[in-house]
C-alpha positions in Angstrom: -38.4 -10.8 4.8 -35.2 -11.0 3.3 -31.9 -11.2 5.4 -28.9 -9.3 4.6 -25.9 -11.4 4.8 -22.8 -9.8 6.2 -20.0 -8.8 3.3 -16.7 -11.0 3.5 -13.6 -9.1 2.9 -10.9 -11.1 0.6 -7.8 -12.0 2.8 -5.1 -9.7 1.5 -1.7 -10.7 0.8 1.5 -9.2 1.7 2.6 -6.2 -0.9 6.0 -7.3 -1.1 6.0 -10.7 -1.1 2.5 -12.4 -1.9 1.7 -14.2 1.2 -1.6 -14.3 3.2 -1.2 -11.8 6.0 -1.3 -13.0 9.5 -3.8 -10.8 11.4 -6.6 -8.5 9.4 -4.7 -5.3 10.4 -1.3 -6.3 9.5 0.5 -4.4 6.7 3.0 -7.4 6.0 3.7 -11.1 7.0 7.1 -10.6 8.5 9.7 -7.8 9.5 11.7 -8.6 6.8 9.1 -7.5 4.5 8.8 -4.5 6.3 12.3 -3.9 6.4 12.4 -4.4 2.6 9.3 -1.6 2.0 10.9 0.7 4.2 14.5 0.3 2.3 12.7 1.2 -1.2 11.1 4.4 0.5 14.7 5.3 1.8 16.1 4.3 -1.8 13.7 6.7 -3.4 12.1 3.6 -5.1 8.6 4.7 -4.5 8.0 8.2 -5.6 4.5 9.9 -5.9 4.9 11.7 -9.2 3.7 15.3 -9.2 2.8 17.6 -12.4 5.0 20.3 -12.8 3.7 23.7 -14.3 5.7 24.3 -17.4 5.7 28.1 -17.0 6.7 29.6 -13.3 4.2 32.0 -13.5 1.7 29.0 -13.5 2.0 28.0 -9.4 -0.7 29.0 -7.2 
């Protein structure tokens, strides 16, 4: 009988600066790289891009 062997997650890194996270449920390795994420959502950095309908009469 075979034995399934339990799936390793990759350590993630930090999104804004690289490093190997601290904890498995932490979004960054320090405040100031939450600080920095949070100032390019203030600063309109990130954006989710949207389609706009070329005729008005388009929207639903």
């Amino acid at each position: 009988m075979s034995q399934t062997r339990p799936m390793r997650r990759q350590p993630r890194s930090c999104p804004i600066c690289g490093k190997p996270l601290p904890l498995p449920d932490a979004r960054f390795c320090s405040d100031r790289c939450a600080q920095v994420d949070l100032g390019r959502w203030l600063s309109g950095s990130y954006a989710i891009p949207v389609r706009e309908p070329e005729d008005p009469s388009e929207e639903a």
